[in-house]
LOLUM-321030 format. One record per residue (C-alpha): x, y, z. Coordinates in Angstrom, 1 decimal, padded with zeros to 4 digits. Layout:
<sites>
+--------+--------+--------+
!   east !  north !     up !
+--------+--------+--------+
!      X !      Y !      Z !
...
+--------+--------+--------+
</sites>
This chain:
<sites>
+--------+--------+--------+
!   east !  north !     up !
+--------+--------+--------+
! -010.8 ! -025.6 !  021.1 !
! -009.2 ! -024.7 !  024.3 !
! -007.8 ! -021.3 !  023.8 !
! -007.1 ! -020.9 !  027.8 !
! -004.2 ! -023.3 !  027.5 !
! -002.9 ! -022.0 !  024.1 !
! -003.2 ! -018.3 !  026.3 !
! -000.9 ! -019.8 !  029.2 !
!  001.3 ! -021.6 !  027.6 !
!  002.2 ! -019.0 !  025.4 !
!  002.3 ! -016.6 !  028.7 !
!  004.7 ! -018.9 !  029.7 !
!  006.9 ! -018.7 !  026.7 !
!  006.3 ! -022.1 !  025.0 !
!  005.8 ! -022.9 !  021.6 !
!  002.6 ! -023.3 !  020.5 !
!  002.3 ! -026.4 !  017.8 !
!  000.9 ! -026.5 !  014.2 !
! -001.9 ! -028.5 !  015.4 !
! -002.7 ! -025.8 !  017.8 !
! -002.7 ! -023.0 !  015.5 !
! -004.8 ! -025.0 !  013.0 !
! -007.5 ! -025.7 !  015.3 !
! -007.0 ! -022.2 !  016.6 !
! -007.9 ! -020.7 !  013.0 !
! -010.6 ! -023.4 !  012.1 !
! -012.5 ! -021.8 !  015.5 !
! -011.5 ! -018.4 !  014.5 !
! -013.5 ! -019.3 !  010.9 !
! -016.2 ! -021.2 !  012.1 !
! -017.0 ! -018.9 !  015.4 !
! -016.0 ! -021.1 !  017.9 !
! -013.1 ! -018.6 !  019.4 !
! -014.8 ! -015.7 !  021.0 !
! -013.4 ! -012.2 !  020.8 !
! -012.6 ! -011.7 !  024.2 !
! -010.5 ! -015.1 !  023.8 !
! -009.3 ! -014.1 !  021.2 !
! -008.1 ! -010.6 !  022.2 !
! -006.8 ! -011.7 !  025.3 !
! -004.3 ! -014.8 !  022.9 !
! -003.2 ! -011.5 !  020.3 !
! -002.1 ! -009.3 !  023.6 !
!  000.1 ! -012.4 !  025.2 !
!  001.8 ! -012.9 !  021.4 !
!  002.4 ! -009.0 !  021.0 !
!  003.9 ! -009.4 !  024.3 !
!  006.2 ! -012.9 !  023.9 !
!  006.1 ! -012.5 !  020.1 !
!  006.0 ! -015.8 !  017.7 !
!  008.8 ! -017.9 !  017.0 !
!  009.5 ! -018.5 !  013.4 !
!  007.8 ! -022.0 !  013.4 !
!  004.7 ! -020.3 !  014.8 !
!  004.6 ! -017.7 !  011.8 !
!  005.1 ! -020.4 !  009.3 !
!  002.2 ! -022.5 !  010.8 !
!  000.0 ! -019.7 !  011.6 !
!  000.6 ! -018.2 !  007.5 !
!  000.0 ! -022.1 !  006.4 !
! -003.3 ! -022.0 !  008.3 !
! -004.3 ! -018.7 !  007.5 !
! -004.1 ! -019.7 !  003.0 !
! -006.2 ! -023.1 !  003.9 !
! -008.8 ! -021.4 !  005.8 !
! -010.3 ! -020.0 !  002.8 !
! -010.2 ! -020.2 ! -001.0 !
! -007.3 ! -019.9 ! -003.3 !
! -006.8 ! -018.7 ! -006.7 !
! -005.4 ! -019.9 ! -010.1 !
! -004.2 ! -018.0 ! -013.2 !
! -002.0 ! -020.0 ! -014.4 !
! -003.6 ! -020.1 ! -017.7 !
! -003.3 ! -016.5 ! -018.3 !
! -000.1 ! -015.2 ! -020.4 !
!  002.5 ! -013.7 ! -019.0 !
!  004.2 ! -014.0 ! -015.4 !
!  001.3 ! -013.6 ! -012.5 !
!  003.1 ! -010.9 ! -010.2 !
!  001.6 ! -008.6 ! -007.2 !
!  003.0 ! -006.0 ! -005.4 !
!  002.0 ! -004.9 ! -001.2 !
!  002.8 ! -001.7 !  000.1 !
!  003.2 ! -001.7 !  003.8 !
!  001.3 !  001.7 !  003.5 !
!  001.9 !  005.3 !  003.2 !
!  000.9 !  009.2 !  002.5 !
! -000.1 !  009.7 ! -000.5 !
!  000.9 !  006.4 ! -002.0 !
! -000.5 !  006.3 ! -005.1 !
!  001.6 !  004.0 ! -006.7 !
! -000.3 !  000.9 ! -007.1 !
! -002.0 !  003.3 ! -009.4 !
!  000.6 !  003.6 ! -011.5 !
!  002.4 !  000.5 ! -011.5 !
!  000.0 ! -002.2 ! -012.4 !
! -001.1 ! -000.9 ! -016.0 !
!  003.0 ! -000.1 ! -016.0 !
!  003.5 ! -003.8 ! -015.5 !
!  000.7 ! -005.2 ! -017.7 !
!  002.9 ! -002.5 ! -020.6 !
!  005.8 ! -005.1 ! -020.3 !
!  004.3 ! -008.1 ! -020.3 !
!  003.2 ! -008.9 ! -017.2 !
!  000.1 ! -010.4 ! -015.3 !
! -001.0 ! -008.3 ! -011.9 !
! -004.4 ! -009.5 ! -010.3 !
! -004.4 ! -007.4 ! -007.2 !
! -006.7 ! -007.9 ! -004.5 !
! -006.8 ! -004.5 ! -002.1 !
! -007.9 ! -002.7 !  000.8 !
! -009.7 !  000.8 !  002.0 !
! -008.4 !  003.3 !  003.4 !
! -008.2 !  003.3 !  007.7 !
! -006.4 !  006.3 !  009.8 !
! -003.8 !  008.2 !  007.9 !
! -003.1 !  006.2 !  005.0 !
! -005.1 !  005.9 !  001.7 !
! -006.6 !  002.7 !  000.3 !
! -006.2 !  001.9 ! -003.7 !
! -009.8 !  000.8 ! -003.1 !
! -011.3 !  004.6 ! -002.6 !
! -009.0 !  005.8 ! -004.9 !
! -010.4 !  004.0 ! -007.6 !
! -013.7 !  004.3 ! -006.3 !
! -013.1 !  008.2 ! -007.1 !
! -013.1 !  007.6 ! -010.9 !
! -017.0 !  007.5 ! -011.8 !
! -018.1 !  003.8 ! -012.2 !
! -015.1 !  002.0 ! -012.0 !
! -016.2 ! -001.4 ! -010.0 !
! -014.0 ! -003.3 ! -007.6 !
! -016.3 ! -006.0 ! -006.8 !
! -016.0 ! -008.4 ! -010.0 !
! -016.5 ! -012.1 ! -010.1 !
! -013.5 ! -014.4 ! -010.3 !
! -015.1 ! -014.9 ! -014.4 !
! -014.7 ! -010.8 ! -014.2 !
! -011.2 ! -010.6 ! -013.1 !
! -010.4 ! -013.1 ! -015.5 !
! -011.7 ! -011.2 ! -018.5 !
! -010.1 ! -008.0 ! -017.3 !
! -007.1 ! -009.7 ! -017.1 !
! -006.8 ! -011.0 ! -020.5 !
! -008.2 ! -007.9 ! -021.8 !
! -006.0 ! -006.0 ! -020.4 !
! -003.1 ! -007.6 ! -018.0 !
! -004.5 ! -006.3 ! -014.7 !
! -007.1 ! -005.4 ! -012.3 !
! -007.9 ! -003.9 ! -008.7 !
! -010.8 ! -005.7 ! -006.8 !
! -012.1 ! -005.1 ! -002.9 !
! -010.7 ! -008.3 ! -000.7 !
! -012.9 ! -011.1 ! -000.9 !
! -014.5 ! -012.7 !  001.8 !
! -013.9 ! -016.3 !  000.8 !
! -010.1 ! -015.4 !  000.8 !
! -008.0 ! -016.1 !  003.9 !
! -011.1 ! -015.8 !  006.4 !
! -009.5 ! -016.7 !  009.6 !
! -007.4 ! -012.9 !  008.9 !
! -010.2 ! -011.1 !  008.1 !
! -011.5 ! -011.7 !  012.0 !
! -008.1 ! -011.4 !  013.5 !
! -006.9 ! -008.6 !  011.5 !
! -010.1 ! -006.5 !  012.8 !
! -009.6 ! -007.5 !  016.0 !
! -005.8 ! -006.5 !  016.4 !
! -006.8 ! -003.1 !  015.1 !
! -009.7 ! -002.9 !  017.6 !
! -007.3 ! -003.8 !  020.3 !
! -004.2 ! -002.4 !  019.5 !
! -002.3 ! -005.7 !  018.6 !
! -000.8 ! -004.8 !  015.2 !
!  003.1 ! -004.5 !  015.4 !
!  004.1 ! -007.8 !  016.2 !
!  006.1 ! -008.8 !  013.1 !
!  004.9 ! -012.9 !  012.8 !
!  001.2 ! -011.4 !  012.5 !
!  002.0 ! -008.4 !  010.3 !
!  004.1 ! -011.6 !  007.8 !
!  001.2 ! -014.2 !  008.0 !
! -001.1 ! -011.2 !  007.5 !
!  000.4 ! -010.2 !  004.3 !
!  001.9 ! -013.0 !  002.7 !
! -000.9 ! -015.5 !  003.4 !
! -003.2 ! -012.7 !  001.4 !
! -000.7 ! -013.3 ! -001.8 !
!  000.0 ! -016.9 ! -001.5 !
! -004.2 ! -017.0 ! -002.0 !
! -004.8 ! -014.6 ! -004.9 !
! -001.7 ! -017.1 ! -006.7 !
!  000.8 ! -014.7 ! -007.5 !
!  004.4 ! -016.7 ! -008.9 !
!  006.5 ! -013.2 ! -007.9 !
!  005.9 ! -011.1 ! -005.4 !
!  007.7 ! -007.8 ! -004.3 !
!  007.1 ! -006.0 ! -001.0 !
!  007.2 ! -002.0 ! -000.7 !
!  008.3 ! -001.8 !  003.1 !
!  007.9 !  002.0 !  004.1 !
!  009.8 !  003.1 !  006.8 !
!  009.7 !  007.0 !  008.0 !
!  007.1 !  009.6 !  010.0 !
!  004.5 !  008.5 !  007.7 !
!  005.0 !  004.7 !  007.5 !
!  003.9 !  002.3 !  009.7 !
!  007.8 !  000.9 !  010.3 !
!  008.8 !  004.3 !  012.0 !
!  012.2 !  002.8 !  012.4 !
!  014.1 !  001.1 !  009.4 !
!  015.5 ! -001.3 !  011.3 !
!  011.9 ! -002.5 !  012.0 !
!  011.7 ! -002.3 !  008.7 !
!  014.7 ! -004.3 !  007.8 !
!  013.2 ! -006.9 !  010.4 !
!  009.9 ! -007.2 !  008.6 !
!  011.3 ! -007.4 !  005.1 !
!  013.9 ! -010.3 !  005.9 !
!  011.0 ! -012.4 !  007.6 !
!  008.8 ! -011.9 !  004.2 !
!  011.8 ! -013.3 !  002.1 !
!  011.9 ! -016.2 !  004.3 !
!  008.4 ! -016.9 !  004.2 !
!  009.0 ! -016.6 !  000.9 !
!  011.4 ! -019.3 !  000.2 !
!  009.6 ! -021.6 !  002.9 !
!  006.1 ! -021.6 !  000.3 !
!  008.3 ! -022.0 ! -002.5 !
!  007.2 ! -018.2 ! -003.8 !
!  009.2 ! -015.5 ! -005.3 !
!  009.5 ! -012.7 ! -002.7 !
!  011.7 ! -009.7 ! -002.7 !
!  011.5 ! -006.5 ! -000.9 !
!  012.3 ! -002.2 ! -001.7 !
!  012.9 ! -000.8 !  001.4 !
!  011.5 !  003.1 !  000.7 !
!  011.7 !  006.1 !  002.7 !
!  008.0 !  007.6 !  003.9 !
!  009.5 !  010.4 !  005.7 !
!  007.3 !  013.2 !  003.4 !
!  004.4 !  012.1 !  001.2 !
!  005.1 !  010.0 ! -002.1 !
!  004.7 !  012.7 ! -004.8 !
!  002.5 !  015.7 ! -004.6 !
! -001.2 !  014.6 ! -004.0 !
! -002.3 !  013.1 ! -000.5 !
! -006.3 !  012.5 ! -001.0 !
! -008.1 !  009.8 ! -003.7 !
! -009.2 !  011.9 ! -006.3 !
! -006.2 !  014.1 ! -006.2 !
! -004.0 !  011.2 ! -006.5 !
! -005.9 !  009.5 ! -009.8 !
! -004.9 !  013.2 ! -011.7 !
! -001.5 !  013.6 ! -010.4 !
! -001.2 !  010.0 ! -011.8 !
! -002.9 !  010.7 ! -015.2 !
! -000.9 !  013.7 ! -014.9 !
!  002.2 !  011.6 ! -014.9 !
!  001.3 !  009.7 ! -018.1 !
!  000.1 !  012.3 ! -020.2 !
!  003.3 !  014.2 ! -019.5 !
!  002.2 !  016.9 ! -017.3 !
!  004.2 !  016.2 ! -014.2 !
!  007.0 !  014.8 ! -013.1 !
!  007.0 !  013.5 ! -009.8 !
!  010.4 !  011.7 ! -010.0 !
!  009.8 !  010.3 ! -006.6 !
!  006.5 !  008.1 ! -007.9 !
!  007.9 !  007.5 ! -011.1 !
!  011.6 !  006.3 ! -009.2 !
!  009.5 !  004.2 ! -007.0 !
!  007.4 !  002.2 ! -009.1 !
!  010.2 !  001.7 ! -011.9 !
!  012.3 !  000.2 ! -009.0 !
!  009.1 ! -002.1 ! -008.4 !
!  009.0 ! -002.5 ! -011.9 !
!  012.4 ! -003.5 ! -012.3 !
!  012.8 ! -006.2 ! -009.4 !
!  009.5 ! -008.1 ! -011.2 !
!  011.0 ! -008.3 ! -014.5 !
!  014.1 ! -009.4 ! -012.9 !
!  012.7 ! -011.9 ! -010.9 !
!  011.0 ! -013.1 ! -013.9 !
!  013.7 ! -013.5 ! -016.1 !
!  013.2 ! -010.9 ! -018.2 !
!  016.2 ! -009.4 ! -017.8 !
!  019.4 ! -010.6 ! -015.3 !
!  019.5 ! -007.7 ! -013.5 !
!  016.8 ! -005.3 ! -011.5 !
!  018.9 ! -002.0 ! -013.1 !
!  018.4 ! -003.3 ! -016.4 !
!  014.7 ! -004.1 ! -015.7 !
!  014.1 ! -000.1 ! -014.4 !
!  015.6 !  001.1 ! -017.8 !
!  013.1 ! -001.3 ! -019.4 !
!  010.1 !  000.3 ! -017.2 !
!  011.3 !  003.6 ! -018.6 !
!  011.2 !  002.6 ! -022.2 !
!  007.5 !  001.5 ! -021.9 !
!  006.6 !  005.1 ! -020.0 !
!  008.4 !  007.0 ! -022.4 !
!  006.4 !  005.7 ! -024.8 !
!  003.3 !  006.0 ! -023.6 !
!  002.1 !  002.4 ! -023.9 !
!  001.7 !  003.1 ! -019.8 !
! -001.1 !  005.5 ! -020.5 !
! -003.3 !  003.5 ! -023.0 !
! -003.1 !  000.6 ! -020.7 !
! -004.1 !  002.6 ! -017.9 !
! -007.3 !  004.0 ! -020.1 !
! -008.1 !  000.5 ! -021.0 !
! -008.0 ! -001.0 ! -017.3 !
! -010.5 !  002.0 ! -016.1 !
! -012.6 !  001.5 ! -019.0 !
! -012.8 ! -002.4 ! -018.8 !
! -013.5 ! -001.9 ! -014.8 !
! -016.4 !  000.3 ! -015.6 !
! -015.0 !  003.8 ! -014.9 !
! -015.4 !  007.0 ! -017.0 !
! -012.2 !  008.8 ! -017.1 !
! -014.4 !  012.0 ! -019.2 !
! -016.7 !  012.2 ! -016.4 !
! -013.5 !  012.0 ! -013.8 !
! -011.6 !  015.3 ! -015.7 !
! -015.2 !  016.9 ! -016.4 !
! -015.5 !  016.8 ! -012.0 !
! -011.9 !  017.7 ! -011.4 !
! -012.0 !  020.5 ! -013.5 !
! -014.7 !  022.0 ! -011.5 !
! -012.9 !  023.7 ! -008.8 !
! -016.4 !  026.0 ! -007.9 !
! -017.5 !  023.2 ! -006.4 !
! -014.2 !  022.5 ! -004.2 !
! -014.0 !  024.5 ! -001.2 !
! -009.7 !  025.0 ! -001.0 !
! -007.4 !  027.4 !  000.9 !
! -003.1 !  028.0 !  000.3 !
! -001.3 !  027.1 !  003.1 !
!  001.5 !  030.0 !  003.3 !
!  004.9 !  029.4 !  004.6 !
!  005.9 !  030.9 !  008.4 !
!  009.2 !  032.0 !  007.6 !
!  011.6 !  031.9 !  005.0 !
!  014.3 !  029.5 !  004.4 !
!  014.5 !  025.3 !  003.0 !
!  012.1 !  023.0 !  003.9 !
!  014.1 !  020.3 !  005.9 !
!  011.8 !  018.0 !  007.5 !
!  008.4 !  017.0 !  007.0 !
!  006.1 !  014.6 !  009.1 !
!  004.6 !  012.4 !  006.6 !
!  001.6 !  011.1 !  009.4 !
!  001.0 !  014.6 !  010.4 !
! -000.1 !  015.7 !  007.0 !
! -002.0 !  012.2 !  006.2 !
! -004.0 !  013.4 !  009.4 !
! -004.4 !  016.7 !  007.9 !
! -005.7 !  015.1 !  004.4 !
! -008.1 !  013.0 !  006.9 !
! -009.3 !  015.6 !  008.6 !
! -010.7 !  017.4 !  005.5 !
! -012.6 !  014.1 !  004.7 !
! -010.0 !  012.0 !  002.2 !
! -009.8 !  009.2 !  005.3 !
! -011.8 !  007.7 !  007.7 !
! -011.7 !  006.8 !  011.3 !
! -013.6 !  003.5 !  011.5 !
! -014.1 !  001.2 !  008.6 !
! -017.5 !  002.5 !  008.6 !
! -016.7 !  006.3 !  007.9 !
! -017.4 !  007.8 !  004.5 !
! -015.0 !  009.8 !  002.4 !
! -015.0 !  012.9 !  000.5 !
! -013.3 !  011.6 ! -002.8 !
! -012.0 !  015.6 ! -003.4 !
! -010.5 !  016.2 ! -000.6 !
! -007.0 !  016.1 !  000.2 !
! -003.5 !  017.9 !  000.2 !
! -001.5 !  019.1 ! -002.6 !
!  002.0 !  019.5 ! -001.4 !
!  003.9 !  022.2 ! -003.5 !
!  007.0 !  021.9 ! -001.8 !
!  008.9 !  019.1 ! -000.4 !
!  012.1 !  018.6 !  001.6 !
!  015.4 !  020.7 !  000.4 !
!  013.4 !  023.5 ! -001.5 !
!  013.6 !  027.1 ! -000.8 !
!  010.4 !  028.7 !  000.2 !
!  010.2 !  032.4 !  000.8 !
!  007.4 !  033.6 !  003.8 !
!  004.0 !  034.1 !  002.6 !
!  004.8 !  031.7 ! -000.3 !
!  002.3 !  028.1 ! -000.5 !
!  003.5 !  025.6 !  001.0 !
!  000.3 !  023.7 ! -000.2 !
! -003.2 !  023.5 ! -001.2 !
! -006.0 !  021.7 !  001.0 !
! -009.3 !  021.2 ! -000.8 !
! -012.4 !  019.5 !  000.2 !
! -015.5 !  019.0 ! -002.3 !
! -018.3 !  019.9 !  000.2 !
! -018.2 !  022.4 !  003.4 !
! -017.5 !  020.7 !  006.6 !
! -017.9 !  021.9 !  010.1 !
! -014.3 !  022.5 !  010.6 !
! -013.5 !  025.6 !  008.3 !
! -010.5 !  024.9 !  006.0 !
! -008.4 !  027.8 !  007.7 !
! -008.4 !  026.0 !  011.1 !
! -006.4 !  023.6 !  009.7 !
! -003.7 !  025.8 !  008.4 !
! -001.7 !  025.8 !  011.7 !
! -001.5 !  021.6 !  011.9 !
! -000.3 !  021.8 !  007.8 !
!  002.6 !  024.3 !  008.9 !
!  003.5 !  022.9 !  012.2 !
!  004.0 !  019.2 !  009.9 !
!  006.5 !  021.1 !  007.8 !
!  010.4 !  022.2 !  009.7 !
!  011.8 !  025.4 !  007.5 !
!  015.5 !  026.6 !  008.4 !
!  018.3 !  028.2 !  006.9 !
!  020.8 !  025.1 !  006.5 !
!  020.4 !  023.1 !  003.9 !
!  018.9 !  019.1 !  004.6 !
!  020.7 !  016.1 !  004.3 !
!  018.1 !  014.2 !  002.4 !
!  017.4 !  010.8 !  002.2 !
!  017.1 !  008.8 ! -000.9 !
!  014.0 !  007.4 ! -001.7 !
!  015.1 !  003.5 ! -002.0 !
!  016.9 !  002.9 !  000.8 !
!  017.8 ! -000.7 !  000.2 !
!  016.8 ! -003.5 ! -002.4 !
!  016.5 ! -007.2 ! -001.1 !
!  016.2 ! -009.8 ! -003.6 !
!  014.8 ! -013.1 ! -003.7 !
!  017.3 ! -015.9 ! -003.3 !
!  014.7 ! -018.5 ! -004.1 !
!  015.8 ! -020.4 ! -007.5 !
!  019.7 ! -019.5 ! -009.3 !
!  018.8 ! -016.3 ! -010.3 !
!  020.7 ! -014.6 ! -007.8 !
!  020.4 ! -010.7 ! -008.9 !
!  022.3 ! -007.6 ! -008.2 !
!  022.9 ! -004.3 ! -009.3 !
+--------+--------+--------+
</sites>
């Protein structure tokens, strides 16, 4: 494999083949690409970016490096859902037992947690027991048992971006939008999901920053889409403040049990992941329109069905919800501080990525993949954009579950400084910003 040429020609703006790209992933796999080759090809493609062809070949390469997955003997539709990533995104959390409530099949393979976003992996991992790392016979039986289940990415599954995507976050070659596609859609084309919808976060605390980015990104999945003859729509969501309330693992979990046992609200969660909800049983053909799937969403939640399904999922993963409350309800052992408010007035604006950095600091991320995590640690935000908030008042909670060097009040300042507070009232934003359907098949859906 002579990477040098593939490096040049691309410097000069030429097209690299599928041939190319394929023996460019089979040396990625089998070690025959070094790093610093390697490093030196991601810089010139961030640079010159790839051409749609190259995407398509490089995604194609990417699924037949590895293993793939079939459940098509399982009932039900086999759907998944990808977040681009966010503060305080817990809705992963919340949506797949919501899906397996109506009907459908979710086996979702998924990350930790790296810089100022969470990882459904840790948060999981904050519930006593509960075991990501089942056998393909394991995920099978959770599945039938229950209709979904959360496991840690396997290594046998789309190898060639395991290397590559460590090495573009190593070397600062993430945003270019043909490796960010291949990167997530080769990843679902291998676990065998039929229909697959794409939460693209754009805002402060997103990784698009800019929504036309986002726009970009999500137009490119639906192509990829149609091109491997999958199902692939896309929500375009605001990340512009944190997704509900709770930015750290275990606070997350109980702000989601909160939700199905009635206790809060958190409309913009809820609004979220029934919108998620709704494009999957629309794109299913359980309904003919994504409106009328949300209403259906709200009819299983409001019954509760949502919350015994989620209580059977933990329990069939191994985790002990009992010994999760018994540990969240024993705040002596959580070292937390208010956050009060500088001045009075209506919160207008609040950086999203500054307060994921805040939650990180106090232990609920890491900075390399190597870091540990406090699972107790983490932000509860009290108030959010357009609220009045009178000086003195909390603006928030921070918590950690064990004393760190840094004491809790030195991070005040960076908590405040994320939040803007003046005397005109916001023009806020709506959550779902846009809705882009699959076009794949007849059943062309609106509403």
């Amino acid at each position: 494999m002579n990477v040098l040429s593939l490096i040049r020609r691309k410097r000069r703006g030429q097209e690299l083949s599928p041939a190319d790209i394929e023996a460019l992933v089979r040396g990625v796999v089998d070690g025959g690409v070094p790093d610093y080759q390697l490093s030196a090809l991601l810089m010139v493609i961030c640079y010159e970016g790839l051409t749609y062809a190259e995407t398509v070949a490089l995604t194609r390469a990417f699924v037949e490096s590895g293993a793939t997955l079939d459940w098509s003997d399982l009932r039900g539709p086999v759907v998944d859902k990808h977040s681009t990533g966010g503060v305080g995104d817990k809705a992963s959390l919340l949506l797949l037992p919501w899906l397996a409530a109506v009907g459908l099949t979710v086996p979702k393979m998924s990350g930790r947690g790296l810089g100022h976003t969470g990882g459904t992996i840790d948060k999981l991992e904050s519930i006593p027991g509960f075991n990501v790392n089942l056998s393909r016979d394991e995920m099978r039986r959770v599945l039938s048992e229950v209709g979904c289940v959360v496991v840690a990415q396997s290594a046998d599954l789309v190898p060639a971006d395991k290397r590559i995507y460590a090495l573009r976050d190593a070397t600062d070659t993430v945003d270019e939008l043909g490796l960010i596609a291949a990167s997530v859609l080769s990843k679902k084309l291998a676990a065998g999901a039929e229909c697959i919808v794409l939460d693209v976060k754009c805002g402060s605390g997103a990784f698009f920053t800019d929504e036309q980015r986002a726009r970009e990104f999500a137009q490119l999945a639906l192509r990829l889409g149609r091109e491997f003859g999958r199902d692939v729509s896309c929500v375009i969501s605001n990340m512009d403040q944190p997704l509900g309330e709770a930015v750290g693992n275990a606070l997350e979990v109980a702000e989601v049990l909160a939700v199905l046992e009635g206790q809060s609200s958190q409309p913009d969660l809820v609004e979220l992941c029934a919108t998620l909800g709704g494009v999957l049983l629309a794109r299913t053909g359980r309904c003919d329109y994504y409106g009328d799937g949300k209403a259906l969403m709200y009819e299983a939640l409001v019954s509760r069905a949502v919350l015994e399904r989620f209580r059977r999922w933990v329990y069939a993963q191994g985790g002990d919800l009992g010994h999760f409350r018994r540990s969240q309800a024993q705040a002596g052992a959580v070292e937390s501080i208010e956050v009060p408010a500088p001045r009075s007035g209506v919160i207008c604006r609040m950086d999203a990525r500054a307060i994921g950095e805040v939650a990180r600091s106090l232990g609920a991320g890491r900075q390399a993949a190597e870091d540990s995590i406090d699972p107790r640690a983490g932000v509860r935000c009290l108030l959010k954009v357009g609220e009045r908030v009178a000086a003195g008042d909390p603006l928030a909670v921070m918590a950690r579950g064990k004393a760190g060097e840094q004491p809790l009040a030195d991070l005040v300042p960076a908590y405040q400084n994320a939040v803007t507070i003046e005397d005109q009232e916001p023009e806020v934003r709506p959550l779902v910003l846009d809705v882009l359907l699959s076009t794949r098949g007849l059943n062309l859906v609106g509403g």
